[in-house]
C-alpha positions in Angstrom: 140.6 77.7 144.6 139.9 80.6 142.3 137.4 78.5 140.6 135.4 77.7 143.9 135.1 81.2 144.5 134.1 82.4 141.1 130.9 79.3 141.8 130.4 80.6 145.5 129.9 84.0 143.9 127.9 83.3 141.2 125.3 81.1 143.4 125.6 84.3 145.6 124.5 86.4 142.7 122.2 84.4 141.5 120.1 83.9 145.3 120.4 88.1 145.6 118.9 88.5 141.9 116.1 85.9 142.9 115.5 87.7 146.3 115.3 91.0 144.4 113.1 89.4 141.6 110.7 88.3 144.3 110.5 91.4 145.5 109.4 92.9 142.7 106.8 90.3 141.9 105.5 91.6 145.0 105.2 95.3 144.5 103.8 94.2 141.5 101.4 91.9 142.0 98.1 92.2 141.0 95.3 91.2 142.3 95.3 86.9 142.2 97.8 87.5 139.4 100.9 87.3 142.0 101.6 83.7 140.5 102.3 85.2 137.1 104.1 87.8 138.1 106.2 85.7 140.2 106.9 83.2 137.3 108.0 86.0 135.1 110.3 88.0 137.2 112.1 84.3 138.0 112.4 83.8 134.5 114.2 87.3 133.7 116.8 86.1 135.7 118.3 84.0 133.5 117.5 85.8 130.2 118.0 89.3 131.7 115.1 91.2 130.6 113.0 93.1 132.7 109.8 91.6 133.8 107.7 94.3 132.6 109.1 93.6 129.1 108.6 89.8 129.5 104.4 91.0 130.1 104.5 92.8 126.8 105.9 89.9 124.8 103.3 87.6 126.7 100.6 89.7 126.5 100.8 90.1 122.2 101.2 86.7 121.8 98.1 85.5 124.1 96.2 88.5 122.3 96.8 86.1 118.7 95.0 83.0 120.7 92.4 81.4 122.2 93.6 82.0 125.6 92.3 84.9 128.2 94.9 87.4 128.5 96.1 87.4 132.6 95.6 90.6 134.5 99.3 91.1 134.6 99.2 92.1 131.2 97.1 95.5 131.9 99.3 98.0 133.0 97.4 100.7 133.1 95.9 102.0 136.6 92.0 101.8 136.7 90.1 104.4 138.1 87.6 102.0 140.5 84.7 102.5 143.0 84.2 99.9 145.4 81.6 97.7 144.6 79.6 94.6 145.8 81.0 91.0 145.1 77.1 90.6 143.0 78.3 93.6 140.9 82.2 92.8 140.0 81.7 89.2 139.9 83.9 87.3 136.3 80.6 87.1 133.9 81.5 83.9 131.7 80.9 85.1 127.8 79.2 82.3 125.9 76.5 84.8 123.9 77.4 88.1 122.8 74.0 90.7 121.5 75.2 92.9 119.3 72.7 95.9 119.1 72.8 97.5 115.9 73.4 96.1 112.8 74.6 98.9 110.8 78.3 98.7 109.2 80.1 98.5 113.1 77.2 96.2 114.4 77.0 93.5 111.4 81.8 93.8 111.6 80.9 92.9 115.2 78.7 90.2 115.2 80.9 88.4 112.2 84.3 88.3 114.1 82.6 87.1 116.8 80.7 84.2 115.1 83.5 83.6 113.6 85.3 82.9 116.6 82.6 80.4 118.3 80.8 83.1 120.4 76.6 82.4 119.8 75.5 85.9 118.3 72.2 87.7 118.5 72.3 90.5 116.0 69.9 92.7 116.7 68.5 96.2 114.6 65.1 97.9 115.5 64.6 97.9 111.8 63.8 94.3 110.2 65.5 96.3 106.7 68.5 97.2 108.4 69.0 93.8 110.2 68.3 92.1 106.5 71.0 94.7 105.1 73.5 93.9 107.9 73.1 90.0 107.6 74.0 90.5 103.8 77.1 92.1 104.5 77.9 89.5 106.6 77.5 87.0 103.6 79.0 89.5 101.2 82.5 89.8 103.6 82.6 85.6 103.9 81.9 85.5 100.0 84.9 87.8 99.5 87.0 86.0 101.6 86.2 82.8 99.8 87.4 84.4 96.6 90.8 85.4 98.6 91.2 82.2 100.2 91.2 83.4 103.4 88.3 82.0 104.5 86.9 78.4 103.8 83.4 77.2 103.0 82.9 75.3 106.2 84.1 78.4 108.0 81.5 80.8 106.0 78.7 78.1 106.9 80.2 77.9 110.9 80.1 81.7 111.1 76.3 82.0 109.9 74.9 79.3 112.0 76.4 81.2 114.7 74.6 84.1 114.1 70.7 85.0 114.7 69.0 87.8 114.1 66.3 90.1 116.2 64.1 92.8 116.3 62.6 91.8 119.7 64.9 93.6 122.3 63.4 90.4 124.5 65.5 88.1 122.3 68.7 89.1 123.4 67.9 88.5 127.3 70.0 85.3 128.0 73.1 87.5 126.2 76.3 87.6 128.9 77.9 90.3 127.0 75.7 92.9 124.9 77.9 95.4 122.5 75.7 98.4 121.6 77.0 99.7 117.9 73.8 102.7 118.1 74.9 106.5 116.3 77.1 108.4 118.7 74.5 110.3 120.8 75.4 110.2 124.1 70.9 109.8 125.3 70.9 107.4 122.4 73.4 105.4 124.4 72.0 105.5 127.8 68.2 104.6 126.6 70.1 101.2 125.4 71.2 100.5 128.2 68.5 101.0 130.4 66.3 98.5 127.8 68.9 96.6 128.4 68.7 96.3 132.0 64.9 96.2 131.7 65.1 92.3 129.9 68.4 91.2 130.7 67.8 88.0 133.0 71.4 87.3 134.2 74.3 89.5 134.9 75.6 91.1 132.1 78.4 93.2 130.7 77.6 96.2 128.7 80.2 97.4 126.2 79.5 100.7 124.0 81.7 101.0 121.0 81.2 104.6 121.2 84.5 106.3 119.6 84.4 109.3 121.9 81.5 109.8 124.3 82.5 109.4 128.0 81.7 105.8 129.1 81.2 107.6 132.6 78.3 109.2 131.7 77.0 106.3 129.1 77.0 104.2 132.8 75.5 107.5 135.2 72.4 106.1 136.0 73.3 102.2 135.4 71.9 99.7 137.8 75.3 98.2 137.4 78.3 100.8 136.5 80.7 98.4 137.3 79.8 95.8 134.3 79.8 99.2 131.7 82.8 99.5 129.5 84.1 100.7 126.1 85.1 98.5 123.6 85.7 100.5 120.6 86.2 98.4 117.3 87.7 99.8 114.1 86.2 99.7 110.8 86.4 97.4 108.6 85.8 94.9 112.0 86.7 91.9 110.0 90.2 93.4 108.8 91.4 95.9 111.9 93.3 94.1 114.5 92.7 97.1 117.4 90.1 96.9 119.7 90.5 99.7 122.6 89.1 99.5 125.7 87.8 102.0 127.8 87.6 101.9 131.2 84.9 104.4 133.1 84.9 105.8 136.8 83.2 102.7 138.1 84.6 99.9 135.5 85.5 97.3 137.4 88.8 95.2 136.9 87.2 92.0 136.4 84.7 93.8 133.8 88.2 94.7 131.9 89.9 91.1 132.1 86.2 89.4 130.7 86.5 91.3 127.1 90.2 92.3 126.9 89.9 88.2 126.9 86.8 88.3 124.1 88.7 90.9 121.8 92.0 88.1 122.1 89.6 85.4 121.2 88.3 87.6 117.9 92.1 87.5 117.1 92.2 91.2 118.0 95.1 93.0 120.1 93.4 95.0 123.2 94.7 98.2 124.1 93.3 99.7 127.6 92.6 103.4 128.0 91.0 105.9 130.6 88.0 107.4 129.9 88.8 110.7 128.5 87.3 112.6 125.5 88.2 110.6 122.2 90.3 108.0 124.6 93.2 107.7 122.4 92.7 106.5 119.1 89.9 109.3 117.9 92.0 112.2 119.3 94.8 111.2 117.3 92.9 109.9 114.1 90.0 113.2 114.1 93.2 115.3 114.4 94.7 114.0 111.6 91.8 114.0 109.7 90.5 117.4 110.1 94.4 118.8 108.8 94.4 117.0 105.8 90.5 118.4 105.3 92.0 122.0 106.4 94.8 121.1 103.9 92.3 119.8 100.5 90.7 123.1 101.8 94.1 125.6 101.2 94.5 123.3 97.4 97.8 122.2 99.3 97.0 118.5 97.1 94.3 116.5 96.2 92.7 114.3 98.1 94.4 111.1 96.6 98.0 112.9 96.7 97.0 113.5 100.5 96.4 110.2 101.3 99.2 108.9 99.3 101.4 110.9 102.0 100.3 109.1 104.8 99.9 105.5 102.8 103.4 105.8 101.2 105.3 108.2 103.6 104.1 106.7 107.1 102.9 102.9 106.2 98.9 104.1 107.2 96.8 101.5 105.8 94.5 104.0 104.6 94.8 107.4 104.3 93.3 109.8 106.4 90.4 111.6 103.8 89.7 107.9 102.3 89.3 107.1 105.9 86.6 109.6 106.5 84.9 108.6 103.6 84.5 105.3 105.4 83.9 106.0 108.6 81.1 109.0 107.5 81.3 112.4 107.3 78.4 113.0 109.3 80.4 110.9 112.2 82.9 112.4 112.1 81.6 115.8 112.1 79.4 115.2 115.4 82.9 113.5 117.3 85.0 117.3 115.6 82.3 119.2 117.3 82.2 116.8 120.9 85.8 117.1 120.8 86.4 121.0 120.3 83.4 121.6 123.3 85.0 118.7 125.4 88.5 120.0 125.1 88.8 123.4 124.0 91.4 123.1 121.1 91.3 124.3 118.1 93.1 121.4 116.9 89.2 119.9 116.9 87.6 122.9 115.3 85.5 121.3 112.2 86.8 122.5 108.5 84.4 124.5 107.1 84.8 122.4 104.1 83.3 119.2 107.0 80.3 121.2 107.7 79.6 121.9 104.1 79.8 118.5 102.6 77.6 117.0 105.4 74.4 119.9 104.6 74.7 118.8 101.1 74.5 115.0 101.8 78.2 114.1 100.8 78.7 111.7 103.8 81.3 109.6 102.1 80.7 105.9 100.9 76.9 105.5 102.3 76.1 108.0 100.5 77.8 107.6 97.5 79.9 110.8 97.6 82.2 112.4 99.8 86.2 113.3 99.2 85.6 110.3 96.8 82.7 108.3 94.3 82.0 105.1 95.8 80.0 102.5 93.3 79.2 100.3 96.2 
């Protein structure tokens, strides 16, 4: 008898846990993504997890496939306008223009060769584009030598790519990444040339690591197909990708490359548009204290680094990182910053402003907290 009742309450339990687990697939759903949701708050029955922790574990490992990540997997609220079914219709991703073909544009257009996507590289300058292509080859040669990459995957990933000079030859694109120098007019004249040959809908992605993807999309034609999609340097190496999601942005615009960054075998972080998002304000903070710090002979600029490479597992330390990225960058996203947000936290070290005027931008140039022979 006492067994029968311990069974009667266990299927009781286990009907009010469902119930309740429906409900919150409910007053979670969204969008068509109820199915998902529904699946996964079933499932959490029976291992006891919550749901929203089930979407997490999901979501990372779709990010490492070849399969779209669902909608369930972006938590974050998007700030939306309402727009026409023409402007937030799912643009399909076969070819991907990369604009730019400087050391973000040529990281760009590799991964995403590399990943099947037809690529138009494209540079205003036939010198720069020849530069950028030869990086390209350089990267694949190096990762021959590592045995990372294979020769039938360094000839795949160059027959996927073609260059331009012709703005014109990048119309049939679906998704066009601009990688131009972080002016904000610089920006918005791409995309209006962009607009002016495009021949079928397109999404617009700026890898702009600060500037408000609000205003990059003011006068757009379509504000709901502008987003950020901010890769990290070296492209081919750094697994982040963060996307940033404007005033207008639409939802479906934010599913089509959260799914292109998880077929580049990158994992997709999704931010509001706010100045620096959330990877710059963190990283140009830390950068401009260990500048302020070389600047009060608190350590060198190795020792500095060695802090953050050795103390906190930083891949690369925060001076070293500059050096990379450019000093002239990151000066111009300091002073954007400091006017944007009114800390002194983004106040440029004098030693920044100094280095730049004298042509120390860091490994372009040759010079910068280190010598670079490359």
């Amino acid at each position: 008898m006492t067994t029968s009742l311990c069974n009667v309450f266990l299927v009781i339990s286990f009907y009010l846990r469902l119930l309740r687990a429906v409900r919150r697939a409910f007053a979670w759903r969204q969008s068509h993504a109820f199915g998902c949701s529904l699946f996964l708050s079933v499932y959490s029955i029976t291992l006891r997890i919550e749901p929203s922790r089930i979407r997490a574990r999901q979501g990372n490992r779709w990010a490492a496939t070849d399969f779209p990540l669902p909608k369930v997997s972006a938590k974050i609220p998007l700030s939306l306008s309402q727009q026409s079914d023409h402007q937030t219709r799912r643009v399909e991703i076969e070819t991907i223009a990369v604009l730019g073909a400087g050391t973000m544009g040529h990281g760009i257009a590799q991964v995403a060769a590399a990943c099947g996507y037809r690529v138009i590289l494209r540079d205003t300058e036939r010198a720069a584009l020849a530069r950028g292509v030869q990086a390209i080859e350089k990267n694949l040669a190096k990762g021959m030598q590592l045995a990372k990459v294979t020769e039938a995957e360094r000839d795949l990933t160059l027959q996927h790519i073609r260059g331009a000079v012709n703005l014109a030859e990048t119309r049939d694109a679906d998704l066009f990444i601009e990688a131009a120098p972080e002016r904000l007019e610089l920006k918005r004249a791409v995309l209006r040339e962009v607009e002016a040959v495009a021949v079928r809908p397109f999404i617009f992605a700026t890898n702009t690591s600060a500037l408000s993807i609000t205003e990059i999309a003011r006068d757009a034609a379509r504000p709901a197909h502008v987003v950020g999609m901010h890769f990290f340097n070296p492209v081919h190496l750094m697994r982040l990708v963060e996307i940033v999601t404007g005033a207008q942005t639409s939802a479906e615009t934010v599913e089509a490359v959260r799914a292109v960054a998880g077929r580049m075998r990158k994992e997709p972080i999704t931010v509001r548009d706010v100045p620096g998002f959330a990877s710059s304000r963190l990283g140009v903070a830390l950068g401009l204290e260990a500048m302020r710090m070389l600047e009060q002979e608190v350590a060198s600029a190795r020792d500095i680094d060695t802090a953050m490479e050795l103390g906190y597992n930083h891949p690369l330390g925060p001076l070293r990182l500059t050096d990379l990225v450019g000093l002239d960058i990151r000066l111009h996203i300091a002073e954007y910053l400091h006017r944007a947000l009114g800390s002194e936290t983004f106040r440029p070290p004098e030693i920044l402003r100094r280095m730049v005027e004298e042509g120390k931008l860091g490994r372009k140039s040759g010079e910068g907290f280190y010598l670079w022979d490359d």
